[in-house]
SEKEBA-648314 format. One record per residue (C-alpha): x, y, z. Coordinates in steps of 0.05 Angstrom, whole numbers, padded with zeros to 5 digits, always signed. Layout:
XYZ...
This chain:
+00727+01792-00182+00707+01752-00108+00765+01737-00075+00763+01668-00033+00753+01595-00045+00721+01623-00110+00775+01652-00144+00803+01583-00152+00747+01537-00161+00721+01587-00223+00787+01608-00248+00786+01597-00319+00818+01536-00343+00803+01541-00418+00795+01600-00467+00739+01653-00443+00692+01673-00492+00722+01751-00500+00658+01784-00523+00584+01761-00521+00527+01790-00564+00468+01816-00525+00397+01802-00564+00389+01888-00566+00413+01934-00610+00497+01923-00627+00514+01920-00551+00575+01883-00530+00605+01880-00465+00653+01828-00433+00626+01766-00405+00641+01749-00329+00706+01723-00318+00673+01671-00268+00637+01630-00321+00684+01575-00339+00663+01548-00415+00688+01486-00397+00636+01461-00344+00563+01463-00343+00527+01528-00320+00485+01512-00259+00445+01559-00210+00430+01522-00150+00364+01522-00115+00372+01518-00031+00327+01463+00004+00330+01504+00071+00309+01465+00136+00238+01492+00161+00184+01524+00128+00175+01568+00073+00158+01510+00012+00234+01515-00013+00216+01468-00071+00174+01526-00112+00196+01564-00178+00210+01483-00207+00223+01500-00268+00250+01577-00260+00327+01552-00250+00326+01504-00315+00297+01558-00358+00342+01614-00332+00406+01566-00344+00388+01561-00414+00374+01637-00424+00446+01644-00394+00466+01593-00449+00433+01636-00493+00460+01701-00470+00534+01685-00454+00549+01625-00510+00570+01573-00460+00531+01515-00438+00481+01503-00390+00452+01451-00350+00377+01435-00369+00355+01402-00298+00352+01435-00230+00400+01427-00174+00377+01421-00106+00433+01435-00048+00427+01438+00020+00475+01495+00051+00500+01441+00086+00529+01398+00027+00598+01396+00023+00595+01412-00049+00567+01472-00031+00629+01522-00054+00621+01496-00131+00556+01538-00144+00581+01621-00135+00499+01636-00141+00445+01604-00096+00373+01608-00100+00324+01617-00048+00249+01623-00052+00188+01601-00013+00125+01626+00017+00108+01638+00091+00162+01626+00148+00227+01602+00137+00269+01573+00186+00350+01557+00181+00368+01502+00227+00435+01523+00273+00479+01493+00227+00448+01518+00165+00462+01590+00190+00532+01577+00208+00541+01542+00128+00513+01598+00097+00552+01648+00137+00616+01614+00108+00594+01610+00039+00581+01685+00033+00640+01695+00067+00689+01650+00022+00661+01695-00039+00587+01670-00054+00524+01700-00076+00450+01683-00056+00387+01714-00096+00328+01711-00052+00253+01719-00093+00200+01726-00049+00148+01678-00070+00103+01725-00026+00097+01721+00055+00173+01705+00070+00194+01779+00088+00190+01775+00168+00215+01708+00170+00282+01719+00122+00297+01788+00153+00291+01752+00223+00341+01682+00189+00384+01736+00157+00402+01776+00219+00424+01704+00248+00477+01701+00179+00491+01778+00184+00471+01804+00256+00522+01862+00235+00486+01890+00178+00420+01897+00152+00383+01902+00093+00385+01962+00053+00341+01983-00012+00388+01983-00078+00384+02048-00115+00360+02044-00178+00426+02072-00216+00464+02002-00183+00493+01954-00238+00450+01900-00225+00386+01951-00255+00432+01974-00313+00479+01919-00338+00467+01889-00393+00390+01906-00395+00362+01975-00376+00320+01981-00309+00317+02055-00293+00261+02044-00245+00279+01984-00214+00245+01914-00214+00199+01903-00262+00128+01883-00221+00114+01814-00248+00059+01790-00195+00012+01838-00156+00031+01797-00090+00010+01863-00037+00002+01916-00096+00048+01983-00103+00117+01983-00117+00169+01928-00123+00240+01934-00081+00293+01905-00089+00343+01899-00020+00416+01872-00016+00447+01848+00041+00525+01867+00042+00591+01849+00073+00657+01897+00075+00623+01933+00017+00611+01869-00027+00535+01858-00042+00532+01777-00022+00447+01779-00023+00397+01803-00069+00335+01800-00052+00271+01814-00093+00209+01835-00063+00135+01850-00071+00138+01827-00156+00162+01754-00163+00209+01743-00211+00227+01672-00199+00156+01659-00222+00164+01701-00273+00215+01652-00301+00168+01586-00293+00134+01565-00354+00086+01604-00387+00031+01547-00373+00039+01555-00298+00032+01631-00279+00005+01637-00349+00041+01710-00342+00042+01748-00415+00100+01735-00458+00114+01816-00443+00119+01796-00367+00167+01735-00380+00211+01780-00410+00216+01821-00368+00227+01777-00311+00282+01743-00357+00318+01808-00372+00326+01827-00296+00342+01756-00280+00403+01756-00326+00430+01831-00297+00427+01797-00227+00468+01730-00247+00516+01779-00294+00519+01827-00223+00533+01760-00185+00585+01741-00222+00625+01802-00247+00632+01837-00177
């Protein structure tokens, strides 16, 4: 479990659900201790500073949230939350979202707030809504200058637990063509960013009428969403 801020905000308060039935064949495992079944279930979606269209993938946090619901037997929130990483509020949400196309930009400040909130035990998943790679690296090495990112092998957790990836991300959206990756972004051996790559999977999770992706697709995109919140919260 995170330590940090955290540990006490998400400390549970009220009797954890102990086991929670997966949708596949008579697998069980133990939910993450850091969903609290007394409060809502919310991922937050980051309105970062400059560039990059932060405001994409509108309906891709509401529609995970309930497939969490879904998944783990607690409730869920059905709207999306905006926060800016300056919000004082901030340290209530463990996961962040991020997404956006072309450059993105943290202001001074926004660098310095996100810094803190990986640091205090927090978790950002980054989709690449295609053409943010040079600009995030660049904004990341502000957060982290003392690290980089590095490709996730595909035996990790976050590809095996609960759904089966044995060859990674799933490719959802051609974007440049060949092979997903997925990268993570870690401090003292803790992964605090994930960061999908070259497939899309927060469009993966908007409704079908949007992307008008196959139902095969959606699934897809769905299962590896849920192994990255369950890897968010249980390490």
């Amino acid at each position: 479990m995170r330590r940090g801020v955290f540990c006490v905000v998400f400390a549970v308060s009220t009797t954890i659900l102990m086991f929670f039935s997966l949708r596949t064949p008579a697998q069980s495992i133990p939910p993450p201790a850091r969903i609290d079944t007394g409060d809502l279930f919310v991922i937050a979606q980051i309105h970062y500073g400059g560039g990059g269209d932060w405001y994409e993938d509108k309906t891709s946090m509401p529609r995970l949230q309930q497939r969490i619901a879904k998944e783990f037997g607690v409730t869920a929130a059905k709207d999306r939350k905006i926060m800016k990483l300056t919000d004082d509020d901030i340290y209530s949400f463990p996961i962040l979202f991020m997404t956006g196309h072309g450059n993105v930009l943290f202001k001074p400040e926004e660098v310095v707030a996100l810094r803190r909130y990986l640091d205090r035990g927090g978790f950002l998943w980054v989709s690449d809504d295609y053409g943010i790679d040079e600009s995030l690296r660049r904004e990341m090495r502000k957060v982290i200058p003392e690290t980089g990112f590095v490709e996730i092998p595909f035996d990790n957790p976050i590809y095996n637990v609960p759904y089966k990836f044995p060859n990674g991300l799933p490719k959802i959206h051609e974007h440049a063509g060949g092979a997903p990756h997925g990268y993570g972004l870690y401090l003292d051996e803790r992964m605090v960013v994930f960061y999908d790559f070259n497939t899309d999977i927060g469009d993966g999770l908007e409704s079908p009428g949007i992307h008008k992706d196959p139902p095969e697709k959606q699934e897809q995109a769905f299962k590896m969403a849920v192994n990255i919140i369950y890897y968010a919260l249980s390490h």
